[in-house]
N, C-alpha and C positions, 0 to 999 in steps of 0.2 A: 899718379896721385900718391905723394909719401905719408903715410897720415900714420907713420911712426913716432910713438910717444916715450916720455918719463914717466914712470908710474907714478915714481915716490912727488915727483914733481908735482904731478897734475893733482896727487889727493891730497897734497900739503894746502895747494893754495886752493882745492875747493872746501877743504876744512875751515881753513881762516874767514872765506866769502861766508860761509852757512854761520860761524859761531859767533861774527863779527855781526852780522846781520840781529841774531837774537838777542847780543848783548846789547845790543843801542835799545833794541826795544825793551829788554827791561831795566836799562839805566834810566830811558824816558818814561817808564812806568813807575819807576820808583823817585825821581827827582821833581817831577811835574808835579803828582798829587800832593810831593813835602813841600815844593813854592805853593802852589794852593793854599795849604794850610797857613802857613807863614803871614801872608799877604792877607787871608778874609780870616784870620783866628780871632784878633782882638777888633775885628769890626762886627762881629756878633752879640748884641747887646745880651740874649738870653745865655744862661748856663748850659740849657737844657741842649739849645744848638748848638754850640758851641763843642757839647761831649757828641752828639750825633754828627758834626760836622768831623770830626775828629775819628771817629768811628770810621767812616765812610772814607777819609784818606787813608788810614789802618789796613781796611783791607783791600783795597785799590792798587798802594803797595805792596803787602802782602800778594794778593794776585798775581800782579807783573813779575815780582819773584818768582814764584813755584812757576810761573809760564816759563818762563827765562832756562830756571834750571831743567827743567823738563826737556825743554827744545834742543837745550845743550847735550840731554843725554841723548836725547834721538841722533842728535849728529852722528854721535861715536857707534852708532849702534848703525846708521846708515854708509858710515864709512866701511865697515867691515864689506857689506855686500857689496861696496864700490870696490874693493881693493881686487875682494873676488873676482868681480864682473869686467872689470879693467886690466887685472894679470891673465884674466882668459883672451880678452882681445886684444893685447900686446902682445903674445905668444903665437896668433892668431893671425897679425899683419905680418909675420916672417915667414908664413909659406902661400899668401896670398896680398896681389897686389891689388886696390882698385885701379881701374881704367877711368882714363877721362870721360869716356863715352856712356859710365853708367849713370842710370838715371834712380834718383831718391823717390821711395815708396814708402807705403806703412801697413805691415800684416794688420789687418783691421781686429778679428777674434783670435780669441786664446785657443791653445791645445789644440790645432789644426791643422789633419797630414803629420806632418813630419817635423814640422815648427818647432810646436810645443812651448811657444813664449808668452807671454803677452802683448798686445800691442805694442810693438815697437817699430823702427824705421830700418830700413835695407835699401843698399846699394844695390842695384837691379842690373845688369846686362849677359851676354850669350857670349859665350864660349865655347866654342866649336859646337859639337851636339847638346849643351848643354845651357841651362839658366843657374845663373848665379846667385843665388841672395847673401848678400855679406850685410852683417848688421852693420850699422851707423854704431861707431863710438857712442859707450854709453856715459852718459852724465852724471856728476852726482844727485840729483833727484831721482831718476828715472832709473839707475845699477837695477832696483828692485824686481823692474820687467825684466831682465835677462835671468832668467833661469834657467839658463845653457845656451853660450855663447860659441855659437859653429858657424861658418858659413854651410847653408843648404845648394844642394845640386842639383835641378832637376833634368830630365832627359826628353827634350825638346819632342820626342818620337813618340813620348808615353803621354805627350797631352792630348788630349781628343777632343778640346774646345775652348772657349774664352768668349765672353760674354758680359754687356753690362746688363748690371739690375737695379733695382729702387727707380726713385724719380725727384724730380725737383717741386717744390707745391709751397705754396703759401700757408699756413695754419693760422685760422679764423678762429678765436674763441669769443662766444656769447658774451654779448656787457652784462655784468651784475646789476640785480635792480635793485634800485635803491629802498632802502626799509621806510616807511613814513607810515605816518596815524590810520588804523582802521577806518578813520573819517573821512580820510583825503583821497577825494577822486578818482587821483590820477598816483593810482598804489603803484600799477605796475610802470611806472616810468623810466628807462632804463641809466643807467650812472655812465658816465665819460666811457664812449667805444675802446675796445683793447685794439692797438695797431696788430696787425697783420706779421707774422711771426716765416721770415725764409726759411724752409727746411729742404736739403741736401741730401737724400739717403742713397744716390747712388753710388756703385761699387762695382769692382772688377771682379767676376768669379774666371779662376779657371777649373777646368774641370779635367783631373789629372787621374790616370790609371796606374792603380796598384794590385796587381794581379788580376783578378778577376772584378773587382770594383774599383769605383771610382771615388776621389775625392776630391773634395769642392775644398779651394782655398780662394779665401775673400782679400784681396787689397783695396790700393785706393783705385780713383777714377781712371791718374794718369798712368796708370799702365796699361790700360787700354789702349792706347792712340802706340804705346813702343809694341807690344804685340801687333799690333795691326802690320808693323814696321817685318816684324821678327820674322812670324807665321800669318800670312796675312790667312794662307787657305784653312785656318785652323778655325778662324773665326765665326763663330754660331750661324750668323746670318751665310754667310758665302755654302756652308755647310748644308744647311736647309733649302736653299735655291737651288745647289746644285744635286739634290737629292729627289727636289721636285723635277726637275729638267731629265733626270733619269729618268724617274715614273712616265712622266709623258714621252720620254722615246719609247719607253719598253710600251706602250699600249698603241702607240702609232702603229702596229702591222696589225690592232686587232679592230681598232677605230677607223683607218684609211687616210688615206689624205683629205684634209678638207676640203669642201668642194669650190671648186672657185665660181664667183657669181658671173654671168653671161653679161653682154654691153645692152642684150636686148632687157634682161631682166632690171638693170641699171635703169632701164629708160622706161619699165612699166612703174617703177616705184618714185623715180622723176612726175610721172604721170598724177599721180595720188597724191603728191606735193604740191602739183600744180592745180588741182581740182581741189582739196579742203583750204587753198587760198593759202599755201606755206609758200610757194614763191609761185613767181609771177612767169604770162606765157612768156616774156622774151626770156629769163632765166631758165623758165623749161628746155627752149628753143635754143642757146646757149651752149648748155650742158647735155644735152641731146647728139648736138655737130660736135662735140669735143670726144662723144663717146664711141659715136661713128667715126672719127678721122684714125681714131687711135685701135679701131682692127686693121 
């Protein structure tokens, strides 16, 4: 994957998208309320509206201005940390290439492990003993989240689990009841039900060892399902089963073998089936000769 850039290239033309963007809006904030005025001036028979109508296109323009010039200085001022954030990962695609095979993630929280960014997006895959995270080229809106742009390595050996967490749920919120006269009956009647709200909060923790502690780094869902791929035995659950499956070997010489049930005891509890009327004598009689042929 070459996902080698021009610097100067790529911040020229996302200067012009941002400053182009701002200046239509306040060409159209300041051209619109002047046809306004133009058009409803002399259809206003009062003076009084006339100076208040006038007023109110005044500073409507005025507004879209000072927004205009504003938005324009933020540009220049969001270009710098693009230029930053974009000359660190142009510097950054010449001693690392991505692979077809990696898969796009997103560090969910800030300042965590070894990160240290904000949410932002990573290219995900394994490299010999190790995980890769290379950040996703940064954009001009989003440079802001790169406050230190490295690809991270971590060492396949030092994780000790991966797990998901959250869940998915629908969020119910109560209808508002509608205000009506202390007179009226039916006070508490509730106003138009609020639909039912999807929420998503699942996430992929791994649980990675730095010397004698651990640390929890949270991404999204889908890196779940490529660990599963990676280290499948790393996985919380495989983990816990197979830790259970110890416990019970290590106690089988102090417990014994279980006992195994007799064809005769088979056939007294057949019995007690057939007497509270659970089944019937020819199924007793049935499963009886099935239990005798089979010693």
């Amino acid at each position: 994957m070459d996902n080698r850039i021009n610097v100067e290239q790529v911040i020229q033309a996302s200067r012009k998208k941002e400053q182009m963007w701002y200046i239509v809006i306040a060409v159209t904030g300041i051209v619109l309320p002047f046809a306004l005025w133009v058009f409803y001036f002399n259809n206003l028979e009062s003076a009084n509206w006339r100076g208040f109508f006038t007023v109110v296109m005044v500073i409507l323009m005025g507004f879209s201005l000072m927004y205009g010039a504003t938005k324009l200085i933020s540009v220049n001022v969001k270009e710098k940390k693009f230029r930053t954030a974009l000359t660190k990962y142009a510097s950054l695609i010449e001693k690392t290439q991505v692979p077809e095979v990696a898969t796009v993630i997103t560090c969910l929280h800030t300042g965590v492990g070894r990160f240290g960014f904000d949410a932002i997006n990573y290219h995900f895959w394994k490299e010999g003993d190790e995980f890769v995270f290379y950040p996703v080229r940064p954009e001009f809106k989003t440079a802001k989240a790169y406050n230190l742009v490295e690809a991270v390595r971590l060492n396949t050996q030092m994780v000790r689990s991966f797990y998901v967490t959250g869940e998915q749920f629908f969020e119910v919120k109560p209808a508002p009841f509608k205000e009506v006269p202390d007179n009226d009956e039916q006070s508490d009647t509730p106003s138009k039900p609020i639909p039912p709200v999807y929420r998503d909060t699942r996430a992929t923790i791994i649980a990675y060892a730095v010397g004698d502690q651990t640390v929890y780094l949270t991404f999204s869902l889908n890196l779940n399902d490529r660990l599963k791929e990676l280290l499948p035995d790393k996985e919380k659950a495989v983990i816990e089963m197979a830790a259970k499956q110890a416990l019970a070997d290590s106690l089988l010489p102090i417990v014994g073998t279980p006992p195994v049930e007799t064809a005769m005891e088979k056939i007294a509890d057949l019995q007690l089936l057939r007497d509270n009327g659970t089944i019937t004598e020819e199924e007793f009689q049935e499963r009886k000769n099935k239990l005798l042929d089979q010693q």
